[in-house]
C-alpha positions in Angstrom: -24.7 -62.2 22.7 -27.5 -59.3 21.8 -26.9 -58.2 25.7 -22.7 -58.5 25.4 -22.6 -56.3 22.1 -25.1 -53.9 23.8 -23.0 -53.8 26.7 -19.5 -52.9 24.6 -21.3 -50.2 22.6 -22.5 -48.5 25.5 -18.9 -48.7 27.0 -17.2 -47.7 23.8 -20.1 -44.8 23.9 -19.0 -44.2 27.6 -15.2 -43.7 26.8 -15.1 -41.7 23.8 -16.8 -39.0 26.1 -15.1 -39.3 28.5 -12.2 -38.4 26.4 -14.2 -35.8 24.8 -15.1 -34.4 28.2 -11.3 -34.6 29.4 -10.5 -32.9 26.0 -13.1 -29.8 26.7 -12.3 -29.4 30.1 -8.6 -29.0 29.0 -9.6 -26.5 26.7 -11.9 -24.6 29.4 -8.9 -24.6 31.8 -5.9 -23.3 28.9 -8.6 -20.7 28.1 -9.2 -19.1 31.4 -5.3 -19.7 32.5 -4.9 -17.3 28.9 -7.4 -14.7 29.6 -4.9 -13.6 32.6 -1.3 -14.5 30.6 -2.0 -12.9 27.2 -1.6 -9.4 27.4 -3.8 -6.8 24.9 -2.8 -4.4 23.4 -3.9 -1.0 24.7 -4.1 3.3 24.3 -1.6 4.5 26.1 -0.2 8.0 26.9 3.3 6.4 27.2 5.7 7.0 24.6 8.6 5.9 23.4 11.4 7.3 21.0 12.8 3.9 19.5 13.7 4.1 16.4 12.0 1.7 14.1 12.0 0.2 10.6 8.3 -1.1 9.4 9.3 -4.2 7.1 6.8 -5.4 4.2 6.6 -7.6 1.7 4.5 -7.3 -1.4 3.6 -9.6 -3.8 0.5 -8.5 -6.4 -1.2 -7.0 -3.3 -2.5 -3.6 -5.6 -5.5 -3.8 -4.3 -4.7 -3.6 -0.8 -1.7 -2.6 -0.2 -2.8 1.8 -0.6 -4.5 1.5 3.2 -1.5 0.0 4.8 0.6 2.0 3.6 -1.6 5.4 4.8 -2.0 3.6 8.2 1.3 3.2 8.7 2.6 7.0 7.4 -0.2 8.5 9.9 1.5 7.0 12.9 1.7 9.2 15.6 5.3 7.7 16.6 7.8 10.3 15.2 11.0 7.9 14.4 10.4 4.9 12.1 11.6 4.4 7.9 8.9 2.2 6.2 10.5 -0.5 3.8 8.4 -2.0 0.9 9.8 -4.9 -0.9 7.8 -5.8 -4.5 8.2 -8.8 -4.7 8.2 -9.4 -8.7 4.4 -8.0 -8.5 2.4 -8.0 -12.0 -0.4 -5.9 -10.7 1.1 -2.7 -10.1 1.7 -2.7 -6.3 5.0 -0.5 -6.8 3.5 1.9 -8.2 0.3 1.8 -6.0 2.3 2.3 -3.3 4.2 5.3 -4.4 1.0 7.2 -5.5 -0.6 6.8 -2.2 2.8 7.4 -0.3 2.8 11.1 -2.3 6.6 11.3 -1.8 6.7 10.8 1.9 10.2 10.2 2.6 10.0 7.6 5.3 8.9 5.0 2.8 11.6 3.5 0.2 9.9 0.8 -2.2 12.4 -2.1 -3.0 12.8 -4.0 -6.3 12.9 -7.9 -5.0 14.8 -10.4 -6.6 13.5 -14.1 -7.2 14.1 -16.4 -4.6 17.5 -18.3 -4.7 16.8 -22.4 -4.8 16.2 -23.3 -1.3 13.8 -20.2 -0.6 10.1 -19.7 -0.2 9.5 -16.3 -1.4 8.1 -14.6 1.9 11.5 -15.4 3.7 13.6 -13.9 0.8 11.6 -11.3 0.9 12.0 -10.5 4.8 15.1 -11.7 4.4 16.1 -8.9 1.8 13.7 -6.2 3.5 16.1 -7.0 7.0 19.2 -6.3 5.0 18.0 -3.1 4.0 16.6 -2.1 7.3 18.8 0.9 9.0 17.2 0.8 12.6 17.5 -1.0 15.5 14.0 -2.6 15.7 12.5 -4.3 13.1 8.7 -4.9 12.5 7.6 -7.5 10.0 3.9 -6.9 8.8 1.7 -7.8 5.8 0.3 -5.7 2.9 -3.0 -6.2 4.3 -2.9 -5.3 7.5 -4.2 -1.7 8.9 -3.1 0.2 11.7 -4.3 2.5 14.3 -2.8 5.7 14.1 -1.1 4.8 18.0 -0.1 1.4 17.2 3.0 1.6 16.4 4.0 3.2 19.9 1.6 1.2 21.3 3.4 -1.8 19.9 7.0 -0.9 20.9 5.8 0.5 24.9 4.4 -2.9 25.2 8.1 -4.6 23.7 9.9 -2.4 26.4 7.4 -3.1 29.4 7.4 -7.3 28.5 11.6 -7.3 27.6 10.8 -9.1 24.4 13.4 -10.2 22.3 10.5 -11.1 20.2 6.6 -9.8 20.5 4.2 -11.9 18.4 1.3 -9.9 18.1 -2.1 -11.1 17.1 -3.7 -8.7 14.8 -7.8 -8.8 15.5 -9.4 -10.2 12.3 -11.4 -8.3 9.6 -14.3 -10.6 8.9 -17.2 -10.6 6.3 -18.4 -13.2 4.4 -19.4 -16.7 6.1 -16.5 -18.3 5.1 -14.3 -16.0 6.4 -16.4 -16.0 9.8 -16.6 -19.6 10.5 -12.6 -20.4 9.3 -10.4 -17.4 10.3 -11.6 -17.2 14.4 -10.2 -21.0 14.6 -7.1 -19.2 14.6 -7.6 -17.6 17.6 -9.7 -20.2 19.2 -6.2 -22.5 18.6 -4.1 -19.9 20.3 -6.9 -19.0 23.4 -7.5 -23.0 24.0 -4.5 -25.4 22.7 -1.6 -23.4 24.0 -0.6 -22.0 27.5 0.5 -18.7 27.1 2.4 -19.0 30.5 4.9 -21.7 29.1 5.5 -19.5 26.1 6.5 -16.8 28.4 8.1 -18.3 31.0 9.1 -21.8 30.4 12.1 -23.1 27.9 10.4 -25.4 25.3 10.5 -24.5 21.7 7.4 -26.0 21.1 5.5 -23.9 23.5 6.1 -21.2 20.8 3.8 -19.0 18.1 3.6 -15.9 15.9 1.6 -14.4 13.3 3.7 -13.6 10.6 1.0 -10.5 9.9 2.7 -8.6 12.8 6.0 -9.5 14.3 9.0 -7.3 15.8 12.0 -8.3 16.7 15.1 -6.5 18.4 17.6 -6.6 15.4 20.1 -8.4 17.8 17.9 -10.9 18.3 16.9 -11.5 14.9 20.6 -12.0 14.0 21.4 -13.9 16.9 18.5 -16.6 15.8 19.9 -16.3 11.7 17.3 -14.1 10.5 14.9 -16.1 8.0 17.9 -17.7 6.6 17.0 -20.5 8.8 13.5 -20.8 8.0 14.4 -20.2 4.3 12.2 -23.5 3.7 9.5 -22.8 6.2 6.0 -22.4 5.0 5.3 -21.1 8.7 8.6 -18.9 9.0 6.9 -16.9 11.4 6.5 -20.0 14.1 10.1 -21.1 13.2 11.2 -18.0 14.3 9.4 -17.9 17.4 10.5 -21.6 18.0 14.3 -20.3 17.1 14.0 -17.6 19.9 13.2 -19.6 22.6 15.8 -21.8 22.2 18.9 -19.5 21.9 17.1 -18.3 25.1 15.9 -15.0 24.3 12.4 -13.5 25.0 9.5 -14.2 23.3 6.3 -12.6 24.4 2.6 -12.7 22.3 -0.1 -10.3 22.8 -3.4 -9.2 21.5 -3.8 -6.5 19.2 -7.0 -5.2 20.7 -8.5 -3.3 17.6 -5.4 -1.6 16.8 -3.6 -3.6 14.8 -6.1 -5.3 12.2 -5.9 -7.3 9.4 -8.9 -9.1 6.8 -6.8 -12.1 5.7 -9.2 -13.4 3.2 -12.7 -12.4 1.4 -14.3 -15.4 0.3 -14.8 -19.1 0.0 -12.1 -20.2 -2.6 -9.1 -17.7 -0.6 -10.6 -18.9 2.7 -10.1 -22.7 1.7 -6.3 -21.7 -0.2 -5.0 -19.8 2.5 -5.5 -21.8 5.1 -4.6 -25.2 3.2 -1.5 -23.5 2.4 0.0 -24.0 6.3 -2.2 -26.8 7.9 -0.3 -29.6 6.7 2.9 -27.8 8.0 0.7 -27.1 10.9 0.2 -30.3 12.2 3.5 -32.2 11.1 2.4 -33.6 7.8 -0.5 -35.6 7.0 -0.5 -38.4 9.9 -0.9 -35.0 12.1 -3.5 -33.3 10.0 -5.7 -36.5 10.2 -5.0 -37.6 13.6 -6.4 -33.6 14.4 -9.7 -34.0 12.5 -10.7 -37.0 14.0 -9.8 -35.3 17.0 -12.0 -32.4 15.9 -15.2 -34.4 14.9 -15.0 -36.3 17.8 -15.1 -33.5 20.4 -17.5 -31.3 18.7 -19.5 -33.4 16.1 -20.0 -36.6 18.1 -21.8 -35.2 21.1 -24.2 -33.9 18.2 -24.4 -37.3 17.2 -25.0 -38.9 20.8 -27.9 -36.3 22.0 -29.9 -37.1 18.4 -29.0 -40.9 18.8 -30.3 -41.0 22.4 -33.6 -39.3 21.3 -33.6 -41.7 18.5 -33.5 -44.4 21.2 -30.2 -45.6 21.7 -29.2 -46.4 24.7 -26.6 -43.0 25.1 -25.1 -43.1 29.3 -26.2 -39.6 30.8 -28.2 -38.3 27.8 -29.7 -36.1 27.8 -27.7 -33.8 29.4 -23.6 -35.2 29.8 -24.1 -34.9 25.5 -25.6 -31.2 25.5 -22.9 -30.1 28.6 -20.2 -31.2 25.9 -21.8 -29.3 23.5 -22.3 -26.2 25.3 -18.7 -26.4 26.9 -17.6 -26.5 23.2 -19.6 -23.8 21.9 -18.7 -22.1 25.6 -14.8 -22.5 24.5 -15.1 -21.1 21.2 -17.7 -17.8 22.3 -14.7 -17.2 24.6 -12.0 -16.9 22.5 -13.9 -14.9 19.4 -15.1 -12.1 22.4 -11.4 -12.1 23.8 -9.9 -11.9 20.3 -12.5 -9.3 18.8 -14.7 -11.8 17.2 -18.4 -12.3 16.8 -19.1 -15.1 19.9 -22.6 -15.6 18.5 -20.7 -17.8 15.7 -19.8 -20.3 18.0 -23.5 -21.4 17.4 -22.0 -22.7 13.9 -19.0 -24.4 15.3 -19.9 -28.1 14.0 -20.3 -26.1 10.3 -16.6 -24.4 11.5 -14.9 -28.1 11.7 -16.8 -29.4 8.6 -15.0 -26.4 6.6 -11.8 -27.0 8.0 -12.1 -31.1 7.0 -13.1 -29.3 3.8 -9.6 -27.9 3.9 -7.7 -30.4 5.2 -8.8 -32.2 2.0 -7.3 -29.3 -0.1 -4.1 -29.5 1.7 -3.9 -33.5 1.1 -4.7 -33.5 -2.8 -2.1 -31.0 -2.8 0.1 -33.1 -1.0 -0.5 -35.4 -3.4 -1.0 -33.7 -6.6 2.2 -31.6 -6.4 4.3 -32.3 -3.6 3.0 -29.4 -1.7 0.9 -26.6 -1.2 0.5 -23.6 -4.5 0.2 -19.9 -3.2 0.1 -16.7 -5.4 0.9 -18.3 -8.2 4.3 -19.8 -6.6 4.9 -23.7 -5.2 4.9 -23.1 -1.5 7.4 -25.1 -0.8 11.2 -25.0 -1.3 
């Protein structure tokens, strides 16, 4: 019996890496496939005289909001308004706004209203800022995000050259604290390794679809073709609804990096780190089956060969070790270098990648008490959820 139980550990051993060596060489493939099929954004001496309104909505963003708003009035491209929409702000950010603006015509500030029952408050807010909107392109973007002085040319050359209906561009992340460096790069790392950037150009699924809702511009006919964030009203990720809404009235949506130009620091420590992202993981993965189903997915492909090379030093009988454990480990690491170096990141913190996914169970955890606790995640104050 000693010798049968030995025998069914060491397959059990054998076929969860298998799986986790299927899994990473899945990942290895996507990312290399990706490096050709996402474009970056780049200088260019191109220009283009679209005409362009610069959507964004504010809520209690004071203290960030001034360099946006100088980024974006520095912009070498010669024909765009700049909409601001306070969103019922208690810090100020009006009038922060208007004091760094200095009277610069292009830029109107906006008085929102509270959201109507039904609404999350970012999609009434874009949805207000679009109705206000004079031009012919529309580009949504955060309070947080800054801008080189080309970008927005850059931006629309790059809408022109692809034909996008949509471009989803993926501003390169502002990093500082630890937190903030071993959380915020999974973003990329999910969009360089999980999804084929070839089917989100060229084939017709909805779900091979993505956006970052800190940089998205849409052809105005296309946004009203889709219904605008009307129909992501309820939406915690309004910004992949959308993309998933283009692709199936069969318009174009193309992604690309940002490359420096467009930037953003989404968070600054621990505690905002852990909130932001708990906010949309649930929605993320489908709901909490999803979310757990991923994290045992996640510890097992980059926690367990951890496990096996210590256990197999330990003595146990581990098939290959030691080196089938550490090729896993260095094809995950590998994965997640890649994706920080293509995405503007520091690829020497993919060293930390097992403390990356204990953070994000961390978070997970958030995003399930919330669950729990009040039917849904809390942002800015505000239920995020409908």
């Amino acid at each position: 019996m000693p010798a049968r139980a030995e025998a069914l550990d060491s397959l059990m051993i054998i076929l969860l890496m298998l799986i986790v060596t299927g899994g990473l060489a899945a990942m290895t493939a996507i990312s290399l496939l990706n490096w050709l099929a996402l474009p970056v954004l780049r200088k260019t001496d191109a220009h283009t005289f679209s005409r362009v309104s610069v959507l964004i909505p504010a809520r209690n963003e004071a203290s960030k909001i001034a360099g946006t708003i100088r980024d974006l009035l520095r912009q070498t491209h010669p024909h765009f308004e700049l909409l601001v929409l306070d969103d019922q702000s208690e810090d100020g950010t009006a009038l922060a706004v208007q004091e760094c603006a200095a009277g610069d015509r292009r830029l109107r500030v906006l008085q929102g209203s509270p959201p109507p029952p039904g609404w999350l408050g970012k999609a009434w807010a874009c949805q207000q800022l679009a109705a206000q909107a004079k031009e012919e392109l529309l580009i949504f973007c955060d309070a947080d995000v800054g801008w080189h002085e080309t970008a927005i040319n850059v931006l629309l050359c790059e809408m022109d050259r692809r034909g996008a209906d949509l471009l989803a561009v993926f501003p390169t992340q502002r990093t500082e604290t630890w937190s903030e460096r071993l959380c915020v790069p999974l973003i990329a790392y999910a969009i360089h390794a999980y999804l084929p950037v070839y089917g989100v150009h060229h084939l017709p699924f909805p779900q091979l679809a993505a956006a970052n809702g800190q940089c998205i511009a849409f052809r105005r006919h296309a946004y009203n073709q889709v219904g605008g964030h009307a129909v992501v009203r309820d939406n915690v990720l309004e910004d992949v609804g959308l993309a998933r809404l283009t692709k199936r009235a069969g318009l174009r949506l193309r992604m690309a990096e940002a490359g420096g130009l467009v930037t953003c620091r989404m968070y600054c420590d621990w505690q905002s780190v852990r909130e932001g992202f708990a906010k949309n993981i649930l929605a993320g993965f489908g709901g909490p089956p999803g979310l757990m189903a991923a994290t045992t997915f996640h510890w097992l492909t980059f926690l367990a060969p951890w496990v096996f090379l210590v256990s197999g030093f330990a003595g146990a009988g581990v098939p290959g070790h030691p080196w089938w454990p550490t090729l896993l480990i260095f094809a995950g690491i590998s994965v997640r270098g890649f994706s920080a170096w293509r995405s503007g990141q520091r690829v020497k913190d993919a060293l930390w990648l097992p403390a990356s996914v204990l953070m994000m169970t961390c978070i997970a955890g958030q995003a399930l008490w919330w669950q729990l606790r009040y039917g849904g995640p809390l942002w800015k104050g505000r239920r995020a959820v409908a």
